[in-house]
C-alpha positions as CSV (number, residue, x, y, z in Angstrom):
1,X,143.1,63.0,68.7
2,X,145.9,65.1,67.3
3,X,149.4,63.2,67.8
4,X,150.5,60.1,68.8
5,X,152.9,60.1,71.8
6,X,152.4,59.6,75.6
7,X,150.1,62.3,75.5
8,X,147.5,61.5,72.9
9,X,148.2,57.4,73.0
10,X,146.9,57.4,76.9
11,X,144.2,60.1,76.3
12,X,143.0,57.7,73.1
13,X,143.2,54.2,75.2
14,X,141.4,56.0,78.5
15,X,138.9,57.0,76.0
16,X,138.5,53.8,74.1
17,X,138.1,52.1,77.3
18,X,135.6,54.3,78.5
19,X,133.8,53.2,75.6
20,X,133.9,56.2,72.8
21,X,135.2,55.8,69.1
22,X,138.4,57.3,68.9
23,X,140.7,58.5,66.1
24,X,144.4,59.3,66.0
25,X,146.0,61.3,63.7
26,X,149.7,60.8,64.1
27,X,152.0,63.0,61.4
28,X,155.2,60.7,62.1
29,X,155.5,57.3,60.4
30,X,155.7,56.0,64.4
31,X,154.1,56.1,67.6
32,X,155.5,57.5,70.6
33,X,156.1,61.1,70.2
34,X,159.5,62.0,71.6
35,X,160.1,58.9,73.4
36,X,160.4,56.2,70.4
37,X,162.8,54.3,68.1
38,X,163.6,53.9,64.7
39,X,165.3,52.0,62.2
40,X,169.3,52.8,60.6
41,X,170.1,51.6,57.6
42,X,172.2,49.4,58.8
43,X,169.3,47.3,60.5
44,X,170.1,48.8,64.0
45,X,167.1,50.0,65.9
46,X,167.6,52.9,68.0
47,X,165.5,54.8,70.7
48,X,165.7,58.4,70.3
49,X,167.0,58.6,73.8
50,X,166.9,56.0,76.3
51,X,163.5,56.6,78.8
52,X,163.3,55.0,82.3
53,X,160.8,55.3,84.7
54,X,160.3,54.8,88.4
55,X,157.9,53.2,91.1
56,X,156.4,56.8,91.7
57,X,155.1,56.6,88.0
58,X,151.8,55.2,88.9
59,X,149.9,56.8,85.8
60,X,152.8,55.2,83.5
61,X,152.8,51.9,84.9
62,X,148.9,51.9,84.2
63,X,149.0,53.0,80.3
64,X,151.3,50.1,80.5
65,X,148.9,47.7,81.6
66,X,146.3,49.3,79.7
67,X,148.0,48.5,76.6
68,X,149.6,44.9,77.5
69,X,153.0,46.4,77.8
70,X,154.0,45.9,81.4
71,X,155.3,42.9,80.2
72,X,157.8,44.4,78.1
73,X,159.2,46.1,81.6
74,X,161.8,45.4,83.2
75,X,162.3,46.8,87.0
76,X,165.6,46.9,89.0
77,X,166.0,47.8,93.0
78,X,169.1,49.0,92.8
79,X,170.8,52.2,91.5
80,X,174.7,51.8,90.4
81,X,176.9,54.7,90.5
82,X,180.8,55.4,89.7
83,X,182.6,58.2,90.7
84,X,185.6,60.2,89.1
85,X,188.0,57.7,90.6
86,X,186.4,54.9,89.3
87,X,184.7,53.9,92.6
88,X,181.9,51.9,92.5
89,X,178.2,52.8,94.8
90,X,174.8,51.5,95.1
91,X,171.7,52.9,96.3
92,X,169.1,49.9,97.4
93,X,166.9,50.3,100.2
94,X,167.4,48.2,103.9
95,X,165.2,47.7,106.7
96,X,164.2,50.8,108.0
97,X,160.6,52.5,107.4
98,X,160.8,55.4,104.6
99,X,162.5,57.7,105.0
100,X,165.3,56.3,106.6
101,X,164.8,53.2,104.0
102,X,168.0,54.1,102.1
103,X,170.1,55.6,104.4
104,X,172.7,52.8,105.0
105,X,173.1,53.3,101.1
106,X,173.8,57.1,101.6
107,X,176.4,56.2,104.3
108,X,178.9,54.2,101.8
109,X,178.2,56.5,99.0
110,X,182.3,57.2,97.4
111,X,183.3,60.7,96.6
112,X,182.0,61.9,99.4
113,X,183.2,62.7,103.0
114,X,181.5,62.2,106.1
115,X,180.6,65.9,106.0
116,X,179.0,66.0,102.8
117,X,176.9,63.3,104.0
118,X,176.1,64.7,106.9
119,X,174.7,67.7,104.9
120,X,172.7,66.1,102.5
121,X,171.2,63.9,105.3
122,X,170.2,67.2,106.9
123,X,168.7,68.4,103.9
124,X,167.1,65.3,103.0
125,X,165.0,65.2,106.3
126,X,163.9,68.9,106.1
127,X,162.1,67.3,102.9
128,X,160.9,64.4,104.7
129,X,159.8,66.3,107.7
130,X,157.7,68.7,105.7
131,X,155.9,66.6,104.2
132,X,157.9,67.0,100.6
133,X,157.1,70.7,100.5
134,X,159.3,72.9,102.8
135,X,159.1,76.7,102.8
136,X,159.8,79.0,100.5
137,X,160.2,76.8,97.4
138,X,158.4,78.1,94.6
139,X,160.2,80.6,92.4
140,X,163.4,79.8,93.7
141,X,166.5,77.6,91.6
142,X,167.1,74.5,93.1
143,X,170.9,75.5,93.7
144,X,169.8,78.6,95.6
145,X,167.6,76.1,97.9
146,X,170.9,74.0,98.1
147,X,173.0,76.8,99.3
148,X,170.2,77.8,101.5
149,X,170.6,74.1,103.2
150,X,174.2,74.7,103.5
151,X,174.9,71.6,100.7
152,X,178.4,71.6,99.8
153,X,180.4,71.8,96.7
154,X,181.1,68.0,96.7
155,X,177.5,67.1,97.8
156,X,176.1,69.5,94.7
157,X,178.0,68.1,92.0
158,X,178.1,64.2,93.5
159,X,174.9,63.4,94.8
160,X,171.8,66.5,93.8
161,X,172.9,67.3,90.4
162,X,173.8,63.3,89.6
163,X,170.5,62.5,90.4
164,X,168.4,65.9,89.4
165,X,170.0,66.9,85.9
166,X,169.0,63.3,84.7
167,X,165.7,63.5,85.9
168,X,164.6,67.0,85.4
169,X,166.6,67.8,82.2
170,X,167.7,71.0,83.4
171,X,171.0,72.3,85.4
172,X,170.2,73.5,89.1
173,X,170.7,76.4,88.2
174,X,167.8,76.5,85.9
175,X,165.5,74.2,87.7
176,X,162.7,75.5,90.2
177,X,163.5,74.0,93.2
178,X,159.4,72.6,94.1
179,X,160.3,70.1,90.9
180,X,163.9,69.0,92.1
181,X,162.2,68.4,95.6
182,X,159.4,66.3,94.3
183,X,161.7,64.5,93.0
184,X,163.6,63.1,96.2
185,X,160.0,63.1,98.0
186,X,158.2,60.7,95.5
187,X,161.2,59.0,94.2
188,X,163.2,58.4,97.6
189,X,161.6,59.4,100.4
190,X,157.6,58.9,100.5
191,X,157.3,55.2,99.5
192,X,159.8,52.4,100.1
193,X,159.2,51.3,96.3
194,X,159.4,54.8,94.6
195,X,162.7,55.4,93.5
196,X,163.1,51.6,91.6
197,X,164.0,52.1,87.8
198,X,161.9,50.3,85.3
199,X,163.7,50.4,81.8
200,X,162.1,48.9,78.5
201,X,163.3,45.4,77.0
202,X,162.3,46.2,73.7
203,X,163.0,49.4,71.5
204,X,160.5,52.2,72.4
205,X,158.2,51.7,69.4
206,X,157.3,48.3,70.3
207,X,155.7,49.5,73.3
208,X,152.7,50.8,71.8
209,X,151.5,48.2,69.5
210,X,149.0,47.4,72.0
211,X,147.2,50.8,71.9
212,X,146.2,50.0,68.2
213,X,144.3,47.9,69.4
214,X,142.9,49.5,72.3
215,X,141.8,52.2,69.8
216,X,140.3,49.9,67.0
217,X,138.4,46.9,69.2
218,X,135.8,50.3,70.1
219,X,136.2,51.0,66.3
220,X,138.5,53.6,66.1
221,X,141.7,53.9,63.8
222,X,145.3,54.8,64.2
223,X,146.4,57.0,61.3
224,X,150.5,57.4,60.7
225,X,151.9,59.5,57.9
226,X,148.6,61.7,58.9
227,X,149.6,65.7,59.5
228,X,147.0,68.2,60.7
229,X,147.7,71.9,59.3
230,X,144.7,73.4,61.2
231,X,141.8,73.3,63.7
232,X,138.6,74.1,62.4
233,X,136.2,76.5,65.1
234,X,132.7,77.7,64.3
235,X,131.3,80.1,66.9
236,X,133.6,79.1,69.6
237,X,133.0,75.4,69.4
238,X,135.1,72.7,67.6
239,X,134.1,71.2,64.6
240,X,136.5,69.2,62.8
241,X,140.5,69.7,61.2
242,X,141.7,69.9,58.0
243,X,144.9,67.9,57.0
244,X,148.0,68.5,55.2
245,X,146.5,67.2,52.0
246,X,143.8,69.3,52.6
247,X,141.0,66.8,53.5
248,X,138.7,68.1,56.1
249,X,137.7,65.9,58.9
250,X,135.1,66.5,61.3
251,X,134.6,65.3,64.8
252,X,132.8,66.1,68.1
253,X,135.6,66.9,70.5
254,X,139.3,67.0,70.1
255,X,142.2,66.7,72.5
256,X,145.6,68.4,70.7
257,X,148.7,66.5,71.9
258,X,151.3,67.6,70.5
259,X,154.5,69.5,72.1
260,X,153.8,73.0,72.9
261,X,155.8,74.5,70.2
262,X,153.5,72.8,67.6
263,X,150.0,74.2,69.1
264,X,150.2,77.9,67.6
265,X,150.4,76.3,64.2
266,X,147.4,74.1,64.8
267,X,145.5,77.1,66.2
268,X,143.3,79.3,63.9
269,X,144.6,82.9,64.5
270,X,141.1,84.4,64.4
271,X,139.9,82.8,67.8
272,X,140.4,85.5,70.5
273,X,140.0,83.4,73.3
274,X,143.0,81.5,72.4
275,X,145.6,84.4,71.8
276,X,146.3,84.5,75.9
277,X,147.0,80.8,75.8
278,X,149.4,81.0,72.4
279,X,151.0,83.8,74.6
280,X,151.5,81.7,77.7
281,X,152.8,79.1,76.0
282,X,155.5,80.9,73.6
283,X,157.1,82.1,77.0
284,X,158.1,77.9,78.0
285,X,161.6,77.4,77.0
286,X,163.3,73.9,76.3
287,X,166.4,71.7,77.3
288,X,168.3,69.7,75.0
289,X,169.5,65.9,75.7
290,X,171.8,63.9,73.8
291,X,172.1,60.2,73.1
292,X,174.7,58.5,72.6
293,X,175.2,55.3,71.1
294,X,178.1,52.8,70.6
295,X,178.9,49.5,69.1
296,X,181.7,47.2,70.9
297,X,183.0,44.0,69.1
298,X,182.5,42.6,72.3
299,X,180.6,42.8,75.9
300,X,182.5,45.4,77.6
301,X,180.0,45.9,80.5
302,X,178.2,43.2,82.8
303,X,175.1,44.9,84.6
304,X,172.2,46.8,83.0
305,X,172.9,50.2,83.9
306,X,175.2,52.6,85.4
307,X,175.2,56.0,86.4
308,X,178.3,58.5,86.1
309,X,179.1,60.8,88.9
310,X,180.7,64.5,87.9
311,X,181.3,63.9,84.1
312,X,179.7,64.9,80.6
313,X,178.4,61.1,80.6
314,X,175.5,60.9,82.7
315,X,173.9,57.4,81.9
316,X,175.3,54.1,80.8
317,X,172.7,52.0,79.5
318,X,173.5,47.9,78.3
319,X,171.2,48.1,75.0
320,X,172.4,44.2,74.9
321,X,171.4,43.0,78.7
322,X,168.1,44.6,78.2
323,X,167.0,43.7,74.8
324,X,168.7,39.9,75.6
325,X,166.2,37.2,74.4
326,X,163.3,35.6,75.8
327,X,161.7,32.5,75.3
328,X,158.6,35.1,74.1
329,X,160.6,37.6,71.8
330,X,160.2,36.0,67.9
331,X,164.2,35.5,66.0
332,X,163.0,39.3,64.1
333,X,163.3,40.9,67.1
334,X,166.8,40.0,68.3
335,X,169.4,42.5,68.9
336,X,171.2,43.0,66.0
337,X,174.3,42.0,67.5
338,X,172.8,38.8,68.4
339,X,171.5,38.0,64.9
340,X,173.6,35.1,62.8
341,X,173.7,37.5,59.7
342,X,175.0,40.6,61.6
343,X,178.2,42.5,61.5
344,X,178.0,43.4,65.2
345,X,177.4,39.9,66.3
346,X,179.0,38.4,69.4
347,X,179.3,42.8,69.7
348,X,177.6,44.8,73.0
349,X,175.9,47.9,71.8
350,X,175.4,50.6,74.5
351,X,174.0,54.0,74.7
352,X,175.4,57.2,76.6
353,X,172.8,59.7,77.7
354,X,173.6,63.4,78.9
355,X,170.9,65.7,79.7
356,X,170.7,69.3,80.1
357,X,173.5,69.2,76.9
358,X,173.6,72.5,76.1
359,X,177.5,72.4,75.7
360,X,176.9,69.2,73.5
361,X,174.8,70.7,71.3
362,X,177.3,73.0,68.9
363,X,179.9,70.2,69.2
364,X,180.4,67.7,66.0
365,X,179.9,64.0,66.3
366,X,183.0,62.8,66.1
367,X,183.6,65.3,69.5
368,X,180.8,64.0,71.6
369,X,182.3,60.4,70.5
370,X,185.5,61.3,71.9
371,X,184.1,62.5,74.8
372,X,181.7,60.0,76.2
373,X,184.2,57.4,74.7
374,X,187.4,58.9,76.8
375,X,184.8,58.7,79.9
376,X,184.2,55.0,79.1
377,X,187.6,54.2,79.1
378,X,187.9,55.2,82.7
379,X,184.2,54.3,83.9
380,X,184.3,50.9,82.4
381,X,187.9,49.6,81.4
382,X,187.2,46.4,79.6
383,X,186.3,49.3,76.5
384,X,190.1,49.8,76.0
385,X,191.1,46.6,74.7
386,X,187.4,46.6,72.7
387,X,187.1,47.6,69.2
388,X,184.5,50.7,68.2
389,X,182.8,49.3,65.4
390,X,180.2,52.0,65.3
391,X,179.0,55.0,66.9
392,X,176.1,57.8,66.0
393,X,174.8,60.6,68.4
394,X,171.2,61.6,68.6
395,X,170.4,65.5,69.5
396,X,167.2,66.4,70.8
397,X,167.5,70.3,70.7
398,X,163.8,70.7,71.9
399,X,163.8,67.5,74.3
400,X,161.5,68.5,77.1
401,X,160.3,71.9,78.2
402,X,162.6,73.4,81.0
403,X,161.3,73.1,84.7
404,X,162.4,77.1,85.0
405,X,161.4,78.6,88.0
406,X,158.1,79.9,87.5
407,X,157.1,78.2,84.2
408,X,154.2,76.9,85.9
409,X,152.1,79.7,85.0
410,X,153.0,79.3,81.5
411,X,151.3,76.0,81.6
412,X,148.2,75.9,80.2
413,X,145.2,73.8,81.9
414,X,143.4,70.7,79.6
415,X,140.4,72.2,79.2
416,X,140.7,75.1,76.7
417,X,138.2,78.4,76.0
418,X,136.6,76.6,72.9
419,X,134.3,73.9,73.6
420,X,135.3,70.0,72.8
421,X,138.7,71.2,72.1
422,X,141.0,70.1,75.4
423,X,144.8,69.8,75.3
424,X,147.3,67.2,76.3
425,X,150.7,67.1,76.6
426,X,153.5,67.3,79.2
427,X,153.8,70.7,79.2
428,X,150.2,71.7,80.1
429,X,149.3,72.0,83.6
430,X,150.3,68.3,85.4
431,X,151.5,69.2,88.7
432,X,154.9,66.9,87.0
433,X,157.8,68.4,85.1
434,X,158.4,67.3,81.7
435,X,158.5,63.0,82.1
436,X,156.7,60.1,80.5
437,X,154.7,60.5,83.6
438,X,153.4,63.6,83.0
439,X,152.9,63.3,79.4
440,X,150.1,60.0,80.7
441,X,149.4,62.3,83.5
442,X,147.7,65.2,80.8
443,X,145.9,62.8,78.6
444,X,143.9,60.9,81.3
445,X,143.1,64.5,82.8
446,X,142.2,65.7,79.2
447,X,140.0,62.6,78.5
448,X,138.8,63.3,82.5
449,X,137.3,66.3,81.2
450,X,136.1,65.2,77.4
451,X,133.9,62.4,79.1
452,X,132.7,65.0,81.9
453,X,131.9,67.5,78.6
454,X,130.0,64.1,77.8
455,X,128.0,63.9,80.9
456,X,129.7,60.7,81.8
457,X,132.4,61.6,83.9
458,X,134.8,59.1,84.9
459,X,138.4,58.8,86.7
460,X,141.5,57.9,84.8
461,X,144.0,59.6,86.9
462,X,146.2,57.4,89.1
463,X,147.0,58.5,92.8
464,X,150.6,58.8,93.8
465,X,152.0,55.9,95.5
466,X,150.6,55.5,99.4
467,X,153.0,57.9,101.9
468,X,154.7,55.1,103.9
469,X,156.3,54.6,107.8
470,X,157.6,58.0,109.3
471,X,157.5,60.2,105.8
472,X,153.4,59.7,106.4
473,X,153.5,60.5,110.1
474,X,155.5,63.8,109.4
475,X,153.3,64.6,106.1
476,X,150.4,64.8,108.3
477,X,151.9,66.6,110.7
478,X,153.2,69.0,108.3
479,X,149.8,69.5,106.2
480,X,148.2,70.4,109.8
481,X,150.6,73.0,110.1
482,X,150.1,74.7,107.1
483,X,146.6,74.4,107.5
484,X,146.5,75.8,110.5
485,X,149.1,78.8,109.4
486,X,146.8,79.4,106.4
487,X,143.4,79.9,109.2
488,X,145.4,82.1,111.0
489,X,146.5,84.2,108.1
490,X,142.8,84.2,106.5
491,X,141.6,84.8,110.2
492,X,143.7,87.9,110.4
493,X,142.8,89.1,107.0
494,X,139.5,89.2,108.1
495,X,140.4,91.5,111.4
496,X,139.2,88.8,113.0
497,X,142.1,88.2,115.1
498,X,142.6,92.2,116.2
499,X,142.2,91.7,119.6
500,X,145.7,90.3,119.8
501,X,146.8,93.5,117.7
502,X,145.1,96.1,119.8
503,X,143.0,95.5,123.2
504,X,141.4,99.0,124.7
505,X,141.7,99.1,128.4
């Protein structure tokens, strides 16, 4: 296994479960990839950028159970939002049967008129009614789709992109709109429980200790500080890798996790059958996402979260509330602001996220500060009378791979040309745009097709969550519709429908 975030870590465990010896080979000191934490110098621990995930994450929430983590989990039912004016919202679902679960919510959102609401609901049950896959979908931006449903200004920028840019990493602009759809179906319209946020109460590293384990009970090992510099291949077949220091390491198979700017590097360029893939995969292009992150000499914010509507700051996440103490959590892992010995103690530390930062990224530090900081001020008062004690930004140029209209046929499929060599990652083919989700999502179908290699197939793959109320009466409905549009169109193909075309008298 080459790599040790989402990708390779759930590949590894599915593997190690299904009863094969496994080794990682991780370059970075850390587990996690792209969605972990590390230590300042100052004792702070830091995620990279803060990662959530919802109910419609069903391969997620299994790694984490896989690994012991779910514990470490924390899930909320209720979305908070603040407008420009300072106008506070909530999304939580009521009584009704999904769809209509959280429509009182969408009826007292602020910054919206009755108009704009009307609109989005319209658009919201052309999802719903098609089953989460209306017409016309694929190849298109999400803001043509949009303007196609008539959405207006205020509705764009209040409600689709506060909700889409986070999740998708990408402006609407950018976005295809079969991902940004997906979204509201799984998240807020399929399933009652989909769109609930579950955010880690620990710093993203310590999510993972349990997959050493996982690996090493089957007698594996977990190897950090560990850099492959190439792939070995012998007459089309894997056969081992050789490392930075030069040590060659053989092996029967091989699943290569890593991001998809990495694999041409890995990849010896004498193998022909690869040099279409390389190709493919040069042509994916990324989005940025910065973090944010801020120490207050005192709590300045009460709940765990909050979302901003229509500004730079996108996210505001209470590092504090979540990482608060437990009767299981040893006096190491405190917060450092809650540690005796600490210079931030009695302090809140928060962190700011912004996705899709591409105007962030050229800016200095001490900018972006006085941006998301000015935006604090107005989002969250009780900052003005706080002291800054400290504040550092995280930029993650390459952060996920950009859901551009058409990059699916960029992404490559597991299974590759050479034999035993499969890929991971979320880039490669998922059906999911770049998320946690997807990244678990390609290494349970990589080790799906390692084990089948093996002649022992096996299922790791999670289904999505169960279609619930009226969105499942209407999928069905839908999916009969396009079956039966897709006989007819086969059926005249096939001439076999001519005698509605032309009938001699």
């Amino acid at each position: 296994m080459i790599g040790g975030g989402l990708a390779g870590l759930s590949s590894a465990v599915a593997l190690a479960d299904a009863g094969l010896r496994v080794r990682v080979l991780e370059k970075r000191p850390h587990l996690g990839g792209r969605a972990t934490s590390y230590t300042l110098p100052d004792g702070s621990e830091v995620d990279n950028c803060q990662h959530l995930t919802m109910g419609c994450c069903t391969n997620l929430a299994d790694f984490f159970r896989r690994i012991g983590a779910d514990e470490k989990i924390r899930t909320y039912d209720t979305l908070y939002l603040v407008d420009p004016q300072g106008r506070r919202s909530v999304i939580h679902q009521g009584l009704l049967p999904a769809p209509l679960h959280l429509a009182g919510s969408l009826l007292f959102l602020r910054g919206l008129s009755l108009a704009d609401k009307r609109g989005i609901g319209r658009a919201l049950l052309a999802i719903a009614r098609a089953g989460g896959d209306p017409p016309e979908t694929c190849g298109i931006s999400m803001m043509d789709w949009l303007r196609r449903m008539d959405q207006s200004r205020a509705a764009i920028k209040r409600f689709w992109r506060a909700i889409l840019v986070s999740a998708l990493d990408e402006d609407l602009s950018r976005m295809e709109a079969r991902y940004a759809i997906e979204v509201f179906w799984k998240g807020f319209l399929a399933a009652r429980g989909g769109y609930r946020i579950s955010l880690p109460s620990v710093p993203l590293a310590q999510l993972y200790d349990g997959c050493l384990s996982s690996v090493e009970k089957r007698g594996g090992e977990v190897r950090m500080r560990c850099g492959v510099q190439q792939i070995r291949v012998r007459g089309n077949r894997f056969t081992g890798v050789v490392l930075e220091d030069g040590t060659e390491i053989s092996a029967d198979a091989c699943i290569v996790a890593v991001p998809q700017d990495a694999l041409p590097d890995l990849i010896p360029p004498d193998i022909p059958d690869m040099a279409d893939a390389l190709e493919s995969v040069a042509k994916i292009q990324t989005s940025p996402i910065t973090s944010v992150h801020l120490w207050f000499d005192r709590p300045v914010m009460e709940g765990p979260y909050l979302a901003l509507v229509d500004r730079t700051s996108q996210w505001i996440f209470n590092k504090t509330l979540l990482y608060a103490e437990s009767e299981t959590k040893q006096s190491a892992e405190r917060p450092i602001e809650q540690r005796e010995d600490s210079p931030f103690r009695g302090g809140q530390y928060l962190q700011i996220v912004v996705s899709a930062s591409y105007d962030l990224v050229p800016r200095s530090r001490q900018a972006i500060l006085d941006i998301c900081t000015r935006e604090l001020a107005e989002a969250l008062p009780a900052t003005r009378q706080a002291k800054l004690v400290k504040g550092t930004v995280i930029k993650e140029v390459n952060a996920t791979f950009s859901p551009a209209p058409g990059v699916d046929r960029w992404r490559l499929p597991q299974r590759t040309l050479v034999k035993n060599l499969y890929l991971a990652g979320d880039w490669t083919r998922t059906g999911w745009p770049s998320t946690m989700e997807s990244a678990v999502r390609s290494g349970y179908l990589a080790a799906e097709e390692l084990v089948a290699d093996c002649g022992r197939p096996q299922k790791f793959l999670q289904p999505d969550l169960p279609v619930e109320g009226l969105s499942k009466l209407w999928a069905s409905r839908a999916k009969r519709l396009r079956h039966a549009a897709k006989s007819r169109e086969s059926a005249l193909a096939q001439g076999e429908l001519s005698d509605h075309i032309y009938s001699p008298k």
